[in-house]
C-alpha positions in Angstrom: -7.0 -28.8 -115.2 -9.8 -29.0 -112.9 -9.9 -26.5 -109.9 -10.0 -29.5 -107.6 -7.6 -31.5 -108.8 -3.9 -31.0 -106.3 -1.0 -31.1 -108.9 2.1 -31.8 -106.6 4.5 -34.3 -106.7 7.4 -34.2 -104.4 11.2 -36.1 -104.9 12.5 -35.8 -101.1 16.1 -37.3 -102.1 18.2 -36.2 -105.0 20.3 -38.5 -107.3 20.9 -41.3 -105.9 17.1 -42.7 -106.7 16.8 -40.8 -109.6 18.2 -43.1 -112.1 16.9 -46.9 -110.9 13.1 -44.8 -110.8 13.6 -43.3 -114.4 14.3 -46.5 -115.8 11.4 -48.4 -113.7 9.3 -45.6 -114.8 10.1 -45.8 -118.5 9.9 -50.1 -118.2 6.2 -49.4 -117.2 5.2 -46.5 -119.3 4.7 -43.7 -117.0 8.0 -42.1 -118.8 6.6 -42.4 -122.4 9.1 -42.5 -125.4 7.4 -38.4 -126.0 8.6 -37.2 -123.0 12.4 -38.7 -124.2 12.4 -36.2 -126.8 13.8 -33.2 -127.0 11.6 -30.1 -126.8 11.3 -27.4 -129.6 13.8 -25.0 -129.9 15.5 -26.9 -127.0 19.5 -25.6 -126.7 22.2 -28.1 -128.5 23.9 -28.1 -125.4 21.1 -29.5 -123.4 20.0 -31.8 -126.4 23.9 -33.4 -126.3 23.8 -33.4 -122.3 20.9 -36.4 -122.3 18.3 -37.0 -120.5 17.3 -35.4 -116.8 16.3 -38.8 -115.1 14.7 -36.7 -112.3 13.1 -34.2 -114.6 11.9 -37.1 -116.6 10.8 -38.8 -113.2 8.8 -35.8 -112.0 7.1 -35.0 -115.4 6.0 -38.9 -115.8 4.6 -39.1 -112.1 2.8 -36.2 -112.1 1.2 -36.7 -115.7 0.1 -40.3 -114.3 -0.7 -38.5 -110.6 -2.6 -36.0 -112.5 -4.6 -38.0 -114.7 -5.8 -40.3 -112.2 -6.8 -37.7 -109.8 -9.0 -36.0 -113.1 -10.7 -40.1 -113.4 -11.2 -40.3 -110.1 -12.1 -37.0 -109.1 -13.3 -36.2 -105.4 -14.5 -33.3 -103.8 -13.8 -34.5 -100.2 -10.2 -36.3 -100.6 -7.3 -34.4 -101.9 -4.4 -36.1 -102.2 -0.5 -35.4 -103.2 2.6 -37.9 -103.9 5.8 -37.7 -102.7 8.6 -40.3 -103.5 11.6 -41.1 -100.9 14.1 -43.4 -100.5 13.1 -46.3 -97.6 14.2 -44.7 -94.7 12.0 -43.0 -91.8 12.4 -40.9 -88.4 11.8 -44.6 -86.6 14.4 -46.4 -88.8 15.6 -48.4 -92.0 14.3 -51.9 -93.4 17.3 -53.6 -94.7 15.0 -56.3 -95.9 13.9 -53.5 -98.2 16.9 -52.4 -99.6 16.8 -51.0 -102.6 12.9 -49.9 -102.3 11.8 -46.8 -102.3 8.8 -45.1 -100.4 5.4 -44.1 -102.4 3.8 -41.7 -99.8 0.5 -40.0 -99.8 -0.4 -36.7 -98.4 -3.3 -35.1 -97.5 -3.4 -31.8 -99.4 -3.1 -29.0 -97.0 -4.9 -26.4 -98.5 -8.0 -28.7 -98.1 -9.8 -29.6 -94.8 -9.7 -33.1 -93.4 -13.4 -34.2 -94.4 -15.0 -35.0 -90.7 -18.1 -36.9 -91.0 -21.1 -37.9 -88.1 -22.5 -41.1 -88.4 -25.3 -42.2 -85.4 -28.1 -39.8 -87.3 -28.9 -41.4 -90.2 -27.4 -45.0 -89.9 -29.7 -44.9 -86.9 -32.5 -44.2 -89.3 -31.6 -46.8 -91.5 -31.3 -49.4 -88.6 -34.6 -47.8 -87.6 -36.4 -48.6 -90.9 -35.0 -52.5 -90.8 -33.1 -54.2 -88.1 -29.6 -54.8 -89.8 -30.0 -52.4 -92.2 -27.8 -49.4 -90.6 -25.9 -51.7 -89.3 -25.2 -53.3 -92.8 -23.9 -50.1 -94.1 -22.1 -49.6 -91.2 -19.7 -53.1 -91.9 -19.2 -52.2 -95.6 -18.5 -48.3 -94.8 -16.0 -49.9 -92.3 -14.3 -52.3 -94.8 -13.9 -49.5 -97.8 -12.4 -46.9 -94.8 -9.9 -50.3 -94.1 -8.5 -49.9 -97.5 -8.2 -46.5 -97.7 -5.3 -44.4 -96.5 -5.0 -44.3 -92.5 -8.2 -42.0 -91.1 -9.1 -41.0 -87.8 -12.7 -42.8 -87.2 -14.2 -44.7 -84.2 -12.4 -47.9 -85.1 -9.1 -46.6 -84.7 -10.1 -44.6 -81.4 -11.5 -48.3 -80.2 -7.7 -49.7 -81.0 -6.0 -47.0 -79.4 -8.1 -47.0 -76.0 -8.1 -51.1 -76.0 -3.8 -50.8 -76.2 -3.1 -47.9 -74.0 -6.1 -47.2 -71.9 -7.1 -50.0 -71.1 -4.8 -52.7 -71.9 -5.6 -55.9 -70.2 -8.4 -54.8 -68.6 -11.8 -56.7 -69.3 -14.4 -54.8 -67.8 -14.3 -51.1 -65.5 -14.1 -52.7 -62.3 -10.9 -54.4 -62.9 -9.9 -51.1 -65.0 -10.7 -49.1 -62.0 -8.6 -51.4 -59.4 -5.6 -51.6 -61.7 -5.5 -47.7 -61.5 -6.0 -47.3 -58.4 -2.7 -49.4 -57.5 -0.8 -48.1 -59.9 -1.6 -44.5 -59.0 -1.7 -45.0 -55.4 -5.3 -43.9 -54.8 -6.9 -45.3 -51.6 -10.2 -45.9 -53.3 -11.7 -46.3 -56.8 -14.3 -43.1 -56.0 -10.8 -41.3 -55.9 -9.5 -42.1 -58.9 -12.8 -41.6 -60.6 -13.1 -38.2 -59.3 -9.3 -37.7 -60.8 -10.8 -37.6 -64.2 -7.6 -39.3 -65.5 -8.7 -42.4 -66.4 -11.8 -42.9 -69.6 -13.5 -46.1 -68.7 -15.2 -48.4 -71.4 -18.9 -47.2 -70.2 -17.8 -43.4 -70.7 -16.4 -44.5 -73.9 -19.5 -46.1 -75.9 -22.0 -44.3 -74.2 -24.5 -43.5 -76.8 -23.0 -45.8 -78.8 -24.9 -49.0 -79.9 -22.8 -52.6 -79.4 -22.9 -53.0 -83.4 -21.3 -50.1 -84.3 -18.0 -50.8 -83.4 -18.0 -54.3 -84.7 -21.1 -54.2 -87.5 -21.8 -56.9 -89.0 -23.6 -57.5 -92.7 -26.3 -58.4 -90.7 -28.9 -58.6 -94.2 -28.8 -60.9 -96.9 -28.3 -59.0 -100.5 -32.2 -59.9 -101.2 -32.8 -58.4 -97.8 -30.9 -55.2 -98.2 -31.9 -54.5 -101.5 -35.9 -55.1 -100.2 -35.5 -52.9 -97.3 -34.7 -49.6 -99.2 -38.1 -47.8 -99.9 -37.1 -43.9 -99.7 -35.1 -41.9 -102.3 -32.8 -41.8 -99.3 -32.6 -45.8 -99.2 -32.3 -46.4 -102.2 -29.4 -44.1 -102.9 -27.7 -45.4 -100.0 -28.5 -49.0 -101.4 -27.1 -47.9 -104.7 -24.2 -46.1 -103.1 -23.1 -49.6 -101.5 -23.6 -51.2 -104.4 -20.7 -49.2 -106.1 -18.4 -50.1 -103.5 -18.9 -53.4 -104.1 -18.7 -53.1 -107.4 -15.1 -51.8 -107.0 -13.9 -54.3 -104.4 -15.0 -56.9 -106.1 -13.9 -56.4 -109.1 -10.9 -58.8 -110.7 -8.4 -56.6 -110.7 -9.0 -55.3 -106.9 -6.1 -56.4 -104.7 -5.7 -53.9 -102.8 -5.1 -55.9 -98.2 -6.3 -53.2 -95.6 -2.9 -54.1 -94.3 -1.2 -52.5 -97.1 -2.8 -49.4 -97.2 -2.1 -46.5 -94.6 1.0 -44.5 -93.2 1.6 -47.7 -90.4 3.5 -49.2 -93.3 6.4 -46.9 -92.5 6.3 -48.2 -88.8 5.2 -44.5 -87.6 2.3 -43.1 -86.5 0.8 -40.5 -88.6 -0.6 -36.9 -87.1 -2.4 -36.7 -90.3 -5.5 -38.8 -91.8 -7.5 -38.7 -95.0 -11.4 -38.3 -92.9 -12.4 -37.7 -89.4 -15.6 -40.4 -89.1 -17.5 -40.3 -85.6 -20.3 -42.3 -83.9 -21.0 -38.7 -82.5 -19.0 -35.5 -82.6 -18.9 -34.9 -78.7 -18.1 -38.6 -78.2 -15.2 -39.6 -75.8 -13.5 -40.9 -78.7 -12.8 -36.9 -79.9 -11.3 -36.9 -77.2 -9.0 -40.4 -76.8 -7.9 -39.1 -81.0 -6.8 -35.6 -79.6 -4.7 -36.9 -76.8 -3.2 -39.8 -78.8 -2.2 -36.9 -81.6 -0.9 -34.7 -78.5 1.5 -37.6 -77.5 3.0 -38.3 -80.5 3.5 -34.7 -81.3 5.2 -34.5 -78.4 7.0 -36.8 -78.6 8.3 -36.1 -82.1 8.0 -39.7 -83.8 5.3 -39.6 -86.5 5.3 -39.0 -89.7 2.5 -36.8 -91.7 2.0 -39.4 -94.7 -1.7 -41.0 -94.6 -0.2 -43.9 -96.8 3.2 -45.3 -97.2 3.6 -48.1 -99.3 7.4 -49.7 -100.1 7.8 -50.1 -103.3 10.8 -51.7 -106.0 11.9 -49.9 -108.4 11.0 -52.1 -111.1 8.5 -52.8 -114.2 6.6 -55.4 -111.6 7.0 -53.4 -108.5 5.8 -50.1 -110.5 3.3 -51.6 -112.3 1.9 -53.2 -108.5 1.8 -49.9 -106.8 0.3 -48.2 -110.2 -2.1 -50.8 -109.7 -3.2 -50.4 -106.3 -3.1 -46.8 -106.0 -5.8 -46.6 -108.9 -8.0 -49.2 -107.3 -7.6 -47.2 -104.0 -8.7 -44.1 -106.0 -11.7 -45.7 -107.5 -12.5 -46.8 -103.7 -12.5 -43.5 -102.5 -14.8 -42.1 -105.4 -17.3 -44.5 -104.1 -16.9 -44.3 -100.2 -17.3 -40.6 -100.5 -20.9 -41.0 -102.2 -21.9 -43.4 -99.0 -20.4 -40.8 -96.9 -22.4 -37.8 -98.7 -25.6 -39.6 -97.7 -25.1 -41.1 -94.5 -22.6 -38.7 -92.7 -23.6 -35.5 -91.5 -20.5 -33.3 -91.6 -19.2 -30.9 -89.1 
């Protein structure tokens, strides 16, 4: 097996799922009739007992797990699978009854892969207007569909819901804290340091970057690449697109990520920044502090409900290969245009 490739596979609960994912498993194939027989000099007593549903249910998850890692093999995301039944630290899902939970985990003997962006998509948007910024919007949608990561995006959500909430511009979010925090003027609650207003946070930070757009026809991005650098970032796009759309691909954003489980996660599968020393570090690290605190999160970077079932088996089989063949692909866009750190 390859040095890179994590073998784990995790069953948090103990009988009571075994049996209903054995025979889900076996409907679809991932139990094969060769793992039903018995091994070589295998005791009579064992042989007579029949089958270990969990045994069985470990050794075909982890041969499917472990194959798909070897196809799609990353040296950036490293990724293990752990199967539970549907029920989380913020509660059940009676509509789900009877699913179980597919998580993902980020492999902790690797590092979170933490990527800077504003260096060379600013050369790119440098070399053609629309350019960077067209690499920007399809890095953005293949990080969608990917397993939650800490980027800019997801700083930007957290800031617009708790910082500033309904606050439109500083001025107003300036006023509203001074009256909640009983300052006598805005100066003083400036000089608190307490509050991160909108022009602290995109400073440095150009107005497409948060919301790029594919600002460049395909004729247009295709012509604009010139360098061996363009053109493997051209290329690079091009295999993301080749995976999303592809037939089979149909894999929602909103189906992807540890939110599924109605948790927040203290874990991600990338770190990917306008700029390192941005304020967004810093609204990431205080939103991880609070809900460490507060002891609701979960550390699953993806957490998909799932029936046990030929269908619902086959569907999550499915998706978590297309998500793996996504990755493959991000990462080469993110070798070129990231700078890590």
């Amino acid at each position: 097996m390859h040095a890179a490739i994590p073998a784990a596979l995790t069953l948090r609960q103990s009988s009571r799922i075994d049996q209903p994912l054995a025979i889900a498993l076996l409907e679809a194939n991932i139990i094969t009739d060769a793992m039903l027989q018995p091994r070589p000099n295998m005791p009579l007593v064992d042989v007579f007992r029949g089958p270990d549903e969990r045994a069985l249910c470990i050794e075909g998850l982890s041969t499917w797990w472990n194959s798909l890692q070897y196809k799609s093999i990353s040296s950036i995301f490293h990724w293990n699978l752990h199967v539970q039944e549907l029920n989380d630290g913020a509660g059940t899902y009676p509509e789900l009854a009877g699913h179980l939970w597919f998580c993902m985990t980020r492999d902790q003997k690797t590092e979170i892969p933490r990527f800077e962006l504003h260096q060379r998509i600013t050369q790119l948007e440098n070399t053609l207007p629309g350019f960077g910024q067209t690499v920007m919007a399809l890095l953005r949608d293949a990080i969608f569909h990917l397993p939650t990561a800490f980027d800019l995006w997801f700083a930007e959500d957290i800031a617009q819901n708790w910082l500033w909430q309904d606050a439109t511009c500083d001025e107003e979010l300036l006023e509203n804290a001074r009256v909640e925090g009983g300052f006598e003027t805005v100066q003083e609650v400036i000089d608190s340091g307490h509050v991160t207003t909108m022009a602290e946070f995109f400073r440095d930070t150009p107005a497409w970057v948060t919301t790029p757009a594919r600002a460049l026809s395909r004729k247009k991005f295709r012509r604009a690449a010139k360098s061996d650098f363009e053109l493997a970032v051209v290329a690079a796009c091009n295999a993301i697109s080749a995976v999303t759309s592809a037939p089979g691909f149909t894999v929602k954003s909103h189906q992807v990520g540890s939110h599924q489980a109605d948790c927040d996660s203290i874990d991600s599968c990338a770190v990917l920044l306008w700029r390192k020393d941005s304020e967004a570090v810093h609204v990431i690290d205080n939103h991880l502090d609070d809900i460490g605190n507060s002891g609701e999160y979960t550390e699953f970077i993806d957490a998909a409900p799932v029936e046990p079932s030929h269908a619902g088996i086959l569907a999550y089989k499915t998706r978590t290969e297309n998500i793996m063949r996504l990755a493959q692909a991000t990462e080469r866009l993110l070798n070129l245009v990231g700078e890590p750190f």
